[in-house]
Structure formats: C-alpha cells, structure tokens
C-alpha positions, 0 to 999 in steps of 0.5 A: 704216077703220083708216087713217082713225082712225089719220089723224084721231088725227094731227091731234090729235097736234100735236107728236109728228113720229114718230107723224105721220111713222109714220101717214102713212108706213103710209097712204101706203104702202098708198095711194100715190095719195091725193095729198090725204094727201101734201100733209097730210104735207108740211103737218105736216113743215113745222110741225114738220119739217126743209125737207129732210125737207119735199123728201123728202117731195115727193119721194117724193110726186112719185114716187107721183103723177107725174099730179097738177098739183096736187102738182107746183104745191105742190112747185114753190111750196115750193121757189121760196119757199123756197129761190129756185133755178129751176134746182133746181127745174127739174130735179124738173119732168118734161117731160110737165109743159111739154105741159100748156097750162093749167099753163103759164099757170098756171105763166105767171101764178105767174111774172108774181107771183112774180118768178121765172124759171122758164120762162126 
C-alpha cells in the first residue's frame, strides 16, 4: 500500500523530476512487470525529461517486460515520432515480436498512416 501513496504523491508532484524519478524507480524496482507504471514513467520523463532519458527509460522498460505488445508499440511510436530512424528503432524490436500476427497488422496499419518504413 506504501507504493500506492508514494505514486499517487507523484502525480501532484508536477515539477519535481527527482522525486518523480525516485518513486517510480523504487516501484519498479520491486514490481518490474506492472507495465502500466513503465508507460506513466515514460509519460512524466516526457514532460519534463531529456528524450535520452525517455530512451532509457523504455529502455529499460523493454528490458522488464519483454512480453507486453502494448509496451513495444509506445516505444516503437516514440522513437518513430521522434527521431524518424527505422532503422534505430529496428534494432530494439525483437524477432519473437514479427511472429505475432496481430501486431504485424498493427504494425501494417501504423505503417500505411504514418509513412514510415519500418517493415521494408
């Protein structure tokens, strides 16, 4: 219950990137997989964060919760909005990943909208 007071604190705590990075950095920690969390944190980095530190911190969300399509697509539409590089962001994407046949339509229809190459 402890975490939960700490992350709802967060949420008032709407300048303070040290404190917002020290809570989430504690849940995480001991709750790796509450991908939820990971997306909140990456949200907050992006308001008042560095986009390297938004990288890292998918990064190392990524890393957590290899599993979560939802994750990857945040990541994927982060870095292509971002920085336009299919390649970079190629390489992050695991092959497990092209396996899946709803998010390669997902993937196909982000394609078709967004303009990108990715699966070229």
């Amino acid at each position: 219950m402890r975490f939960l007071q700490i992350l709802t604190h967060v949420y008032f705590v709407h300048d303070n990137i040290l404190k917002i990075q020290a809570a989430y950095d504690t849940f995480l920690a001991e709750f790796p997989l509450c991908y939820g969390y990971w997306k909140k944190y990456a949200d907050h980095e992006a308001r008042l964060g560095t986009p390297e530190k938004i990288v890292e911190v998918y990064e190392r969300t990524v890393k957590a919760v290899t599993y979560s399509v939802d994750i990857w697509m945040h990541f994927y539409t982060y870095e292509m909005e971002k920085f336009d590089d299919p390649e970079k962001t190629r390489r992050y994407v695991p092959s497990f990943l092209f396996s899946h046949s709803c998010l390669t339509l997902f993937f196909s229809c982000r394609q078709a909208t967004m303009g990108h190459p990715f699966f070229r």
